[in-house]
C-alpha positions as CSV (number, residue, x, y, z in Angstrom):
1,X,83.1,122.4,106.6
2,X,86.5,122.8,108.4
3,X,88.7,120.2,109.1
4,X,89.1,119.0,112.8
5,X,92.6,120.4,114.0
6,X,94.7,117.8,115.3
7,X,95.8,117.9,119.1
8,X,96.8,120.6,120.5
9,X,94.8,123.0,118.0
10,X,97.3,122.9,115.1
11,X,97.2,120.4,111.9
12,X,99.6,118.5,110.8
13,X,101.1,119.2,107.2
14,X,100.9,115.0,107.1
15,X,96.8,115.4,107.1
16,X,96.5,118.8,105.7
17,X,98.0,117.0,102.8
18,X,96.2,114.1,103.0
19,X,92.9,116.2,102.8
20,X,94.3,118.4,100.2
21,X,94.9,115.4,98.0
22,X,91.7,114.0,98.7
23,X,89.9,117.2,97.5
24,X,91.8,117.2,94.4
25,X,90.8,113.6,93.3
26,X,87.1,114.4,94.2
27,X,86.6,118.0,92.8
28,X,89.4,117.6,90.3
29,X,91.0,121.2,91.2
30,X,91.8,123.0,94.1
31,X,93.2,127.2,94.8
32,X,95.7,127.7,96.9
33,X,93.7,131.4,98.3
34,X,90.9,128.8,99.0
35,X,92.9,126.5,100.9
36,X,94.8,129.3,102.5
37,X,91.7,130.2,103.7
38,X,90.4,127.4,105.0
39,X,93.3,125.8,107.0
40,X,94.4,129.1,108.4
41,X,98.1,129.1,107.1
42,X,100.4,131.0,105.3
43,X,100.4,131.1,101.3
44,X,103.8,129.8,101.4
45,X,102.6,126.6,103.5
46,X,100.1,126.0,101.0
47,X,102.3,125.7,98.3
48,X,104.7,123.9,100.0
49,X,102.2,121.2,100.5
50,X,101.5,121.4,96.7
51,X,104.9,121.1,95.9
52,X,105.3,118.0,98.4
53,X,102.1,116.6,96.6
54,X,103.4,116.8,93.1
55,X,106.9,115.1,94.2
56,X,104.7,112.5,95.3
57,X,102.7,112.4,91.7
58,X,99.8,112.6,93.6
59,X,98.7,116.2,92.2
60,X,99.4,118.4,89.5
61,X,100.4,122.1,89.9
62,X,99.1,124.9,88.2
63,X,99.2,128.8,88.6
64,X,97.2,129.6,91.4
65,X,96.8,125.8,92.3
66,X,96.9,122.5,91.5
67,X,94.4,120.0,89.6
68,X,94.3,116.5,89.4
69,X,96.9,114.3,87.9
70,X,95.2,112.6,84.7
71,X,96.2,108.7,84.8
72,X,94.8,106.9,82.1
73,X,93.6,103.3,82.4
74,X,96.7,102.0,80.9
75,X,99.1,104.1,82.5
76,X,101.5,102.1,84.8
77,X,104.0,103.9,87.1
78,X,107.5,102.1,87.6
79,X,108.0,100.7,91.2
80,X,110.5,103.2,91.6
81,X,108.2,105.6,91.8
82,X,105.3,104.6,93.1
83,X,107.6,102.9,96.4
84,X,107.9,107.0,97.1
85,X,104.1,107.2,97.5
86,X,101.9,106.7,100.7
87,X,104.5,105.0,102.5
88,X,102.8,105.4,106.0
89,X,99.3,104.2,104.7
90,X,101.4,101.2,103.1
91,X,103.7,100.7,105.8
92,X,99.9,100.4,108.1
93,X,98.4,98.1,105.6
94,X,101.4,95.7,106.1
95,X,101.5,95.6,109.8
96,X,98.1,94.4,109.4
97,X,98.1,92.4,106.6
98,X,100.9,90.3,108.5
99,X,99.2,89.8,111.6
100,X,96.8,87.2,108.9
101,X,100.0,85.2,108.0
102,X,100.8,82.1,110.0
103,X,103.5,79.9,110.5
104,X,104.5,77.0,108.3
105,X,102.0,78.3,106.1
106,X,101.9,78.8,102.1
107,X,101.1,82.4,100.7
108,X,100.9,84.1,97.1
109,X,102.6,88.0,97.0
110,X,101.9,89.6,93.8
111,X,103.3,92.4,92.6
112,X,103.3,95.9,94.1
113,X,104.9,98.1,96.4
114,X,102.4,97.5,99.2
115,X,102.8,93.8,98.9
116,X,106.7,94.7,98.7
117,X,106.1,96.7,102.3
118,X,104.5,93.2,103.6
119,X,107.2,90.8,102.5
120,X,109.7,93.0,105.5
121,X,107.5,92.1,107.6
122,X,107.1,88.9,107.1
123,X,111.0,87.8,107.8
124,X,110.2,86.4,111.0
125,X,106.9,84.0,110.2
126,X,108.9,80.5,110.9
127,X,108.3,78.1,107.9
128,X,106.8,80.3,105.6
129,X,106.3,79.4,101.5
130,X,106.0,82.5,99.6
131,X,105.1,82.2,96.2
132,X,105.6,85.3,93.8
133,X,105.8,86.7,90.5
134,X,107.5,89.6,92.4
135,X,111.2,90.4,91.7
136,X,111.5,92.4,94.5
137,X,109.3,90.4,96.9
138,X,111.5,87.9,96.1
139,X,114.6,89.6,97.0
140,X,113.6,90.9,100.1
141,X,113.1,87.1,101.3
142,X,116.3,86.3,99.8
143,X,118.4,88.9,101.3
144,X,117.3,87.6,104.7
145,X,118.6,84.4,104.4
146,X,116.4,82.6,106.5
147,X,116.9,78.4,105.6
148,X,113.3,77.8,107.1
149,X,111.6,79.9,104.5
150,X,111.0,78.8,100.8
151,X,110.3,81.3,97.9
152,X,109.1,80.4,94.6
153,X,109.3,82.8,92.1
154,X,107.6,82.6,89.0
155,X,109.3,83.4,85.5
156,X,107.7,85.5,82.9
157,X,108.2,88.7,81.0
158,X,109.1,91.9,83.6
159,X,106.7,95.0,83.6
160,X,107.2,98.6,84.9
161,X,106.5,97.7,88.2
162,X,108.8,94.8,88.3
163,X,106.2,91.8,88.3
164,X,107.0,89.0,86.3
165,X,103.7,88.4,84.0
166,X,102.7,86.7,80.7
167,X,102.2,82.8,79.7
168,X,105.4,81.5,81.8
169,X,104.3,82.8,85.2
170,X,100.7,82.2,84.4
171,X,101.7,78.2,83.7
172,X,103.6,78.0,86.9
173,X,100.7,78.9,89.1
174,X,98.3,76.3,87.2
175,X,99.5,73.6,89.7
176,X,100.4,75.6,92.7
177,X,98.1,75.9,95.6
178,X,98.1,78.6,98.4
179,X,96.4,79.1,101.5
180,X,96.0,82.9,100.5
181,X,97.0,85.3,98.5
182,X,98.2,88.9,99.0
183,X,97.3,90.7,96.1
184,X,98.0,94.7,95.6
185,X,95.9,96.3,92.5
186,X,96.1,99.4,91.0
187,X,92.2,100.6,91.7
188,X,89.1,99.6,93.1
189,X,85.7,100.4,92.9
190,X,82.0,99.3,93.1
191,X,81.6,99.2,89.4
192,X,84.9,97.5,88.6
193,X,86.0,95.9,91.5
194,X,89.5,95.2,91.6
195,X,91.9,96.9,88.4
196,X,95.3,96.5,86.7
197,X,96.3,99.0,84.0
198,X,98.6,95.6,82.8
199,X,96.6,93.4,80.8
200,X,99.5,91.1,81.1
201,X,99.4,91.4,84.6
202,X,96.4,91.1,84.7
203,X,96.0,87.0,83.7
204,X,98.8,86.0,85.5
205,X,96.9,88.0,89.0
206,X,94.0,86.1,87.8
207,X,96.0,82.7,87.9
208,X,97.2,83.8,91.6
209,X,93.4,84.3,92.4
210,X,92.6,81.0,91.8
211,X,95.4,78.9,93.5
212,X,94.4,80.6,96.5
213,X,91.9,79.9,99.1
214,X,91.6,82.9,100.1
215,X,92.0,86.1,98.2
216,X,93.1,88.8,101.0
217,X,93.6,92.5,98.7
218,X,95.8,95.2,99.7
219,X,94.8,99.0,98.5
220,X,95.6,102.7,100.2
221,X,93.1,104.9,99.8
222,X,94.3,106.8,96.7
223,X,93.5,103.6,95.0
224,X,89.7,103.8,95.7
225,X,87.6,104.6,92.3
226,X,90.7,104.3,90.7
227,X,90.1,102.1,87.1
228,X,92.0,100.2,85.5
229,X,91.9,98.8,82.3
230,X,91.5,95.0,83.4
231,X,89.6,93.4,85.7
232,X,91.5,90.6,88.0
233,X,88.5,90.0,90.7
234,X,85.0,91.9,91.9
235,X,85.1,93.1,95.1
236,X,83.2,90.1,96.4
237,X,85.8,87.7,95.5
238,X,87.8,89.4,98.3
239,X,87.6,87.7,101.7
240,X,89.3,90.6,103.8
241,X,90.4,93.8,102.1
242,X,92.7,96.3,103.8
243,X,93.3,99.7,103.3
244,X,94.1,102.7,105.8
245,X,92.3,105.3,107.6
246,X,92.3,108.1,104.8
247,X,89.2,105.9,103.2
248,X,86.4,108.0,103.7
249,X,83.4,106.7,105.9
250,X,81.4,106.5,102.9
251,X,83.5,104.5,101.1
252,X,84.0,102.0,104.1
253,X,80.1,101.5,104.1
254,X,80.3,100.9,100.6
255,X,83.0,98.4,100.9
256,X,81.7,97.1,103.7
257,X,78.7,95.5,101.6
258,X,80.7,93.8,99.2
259,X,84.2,92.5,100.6
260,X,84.2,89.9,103.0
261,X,85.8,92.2,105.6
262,X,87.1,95.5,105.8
263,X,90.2,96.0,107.6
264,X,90.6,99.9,108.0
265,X,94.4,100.3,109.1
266,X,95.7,103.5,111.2
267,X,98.4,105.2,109.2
């Protein structure tokens, strides 16, 4: 089936993308005549979605193509890189992640770029305590200034993606208490519910789980059957879960089941 044009009878090469990317991680592969085809454009347009798509790390390109990009269960980007990736469906996730946090309140950010989005926009919640293991959480709310805002951050051992992990950061949440936590993961699914491809990571998220009351996840929809190698949470550990609108409808129902409450944001 065809893809619904966008207004005006013309697609943009944001969702022709996004569709693209989706039919690599489902079918695995995807040919350029095929999708030439199919959208109605020009060869060249094609592969300069490709192209954009492998910048992004989100497919790989081959002669006549592209396939999927193989990401092992242990495999851990650096925050660098993934900050470059699905910035609108993260920057959507946030606005609506933050519209959960209120004043003079205490919250948990783990580590993450999506989490990283949220912090920006949480500069302006009056009496906020943010507790992190988060360099860069951490320096967002320290760059701002604000004397009416307190962040904890946690010690511990720093991973590719700039979290703070291991039995230091782990200790410090044992006596902390939060009224949620804001937790980004590396995959999710049915079977294995919420992933990190850090087993390091992966206790000290744990410890965050259970100083909080309640465990709010943030996860675009690349993320979805996406597996890590640990296992921080199952999906019904999670009282509100928030992704973005490329989630298909399936998915949603699926989710829908398990997590307290799906919050699908517009990107």
């Amino acid at each position: 089936m065809s893809p619904d044009p966008a207004p005006g009878g013309a697609m943009l090469a944001q969702q022709r993308q996004a569709i693209i990317a989706e039919r690599v991680r489902r079918d695995g592969a995807v040919r350029v005549s095929e999708l030439v085809a199919e959208f109605g454009v020009s060869d060249m347009t094609i592969r300069r979605d490709l192209e954009q798509l492998a910048e992004r790390g989100l497919v790989a390109k081959v002669h006549g193509g592209a396939t999927a990009v193989d990401i092992g269960a242990t495999d851990e980007p650096g925050f660098a890189a993934k900050s470059v990736q699905q910035k609108a469906e993260k920057e959507a996730i946030a606005r609506a992640a933050a519209g959960l946090v209120k004043p003079a309140t205490a919250i948990a950010l783990s580590g993450g770029t999506t989490t990283w989005t949220l912090a920006h926009h949480l500069l302006s919640v009056p009496s906020l305590t943010v507790v992190t293991n988060s360099v860069p959480v951490a320096d967002v709310f320290y760059r701002s200034g604000r004397a009416d805002q307190t962040v904890i951050l946690t010690g511990g051992i720093r991973t590719p993606s700039d979290a703070l992990v291991g039995p230091f950061a782990t200790a410090s949440l044992a006596t902390i208490n939060v009224d949620a936590l804001f937790l980004g993961v590396h995959g999710f699914s049915v079977r294995a519910g919420f992933t990190t491809p850090n087993i390091a990571e992966s206790e000290t998220d744990r410890a965050m789980v259970a100083a909080a009351r309640r465990l709010i996840v943030l996860a675009d929809h690349t993320k979805w059957e996406m597996v890590g190698i640990r296992t921080i949470a199952e999906l019904t550990d999670a009282d509100v879960l928030v992704s973005d609108s490329g989630l298909p409808e399936p998915s949603r129902a699926d989710l829908r089941e398990h997590v307290g409450e799906l919050i699908v944001a517009e990107a």
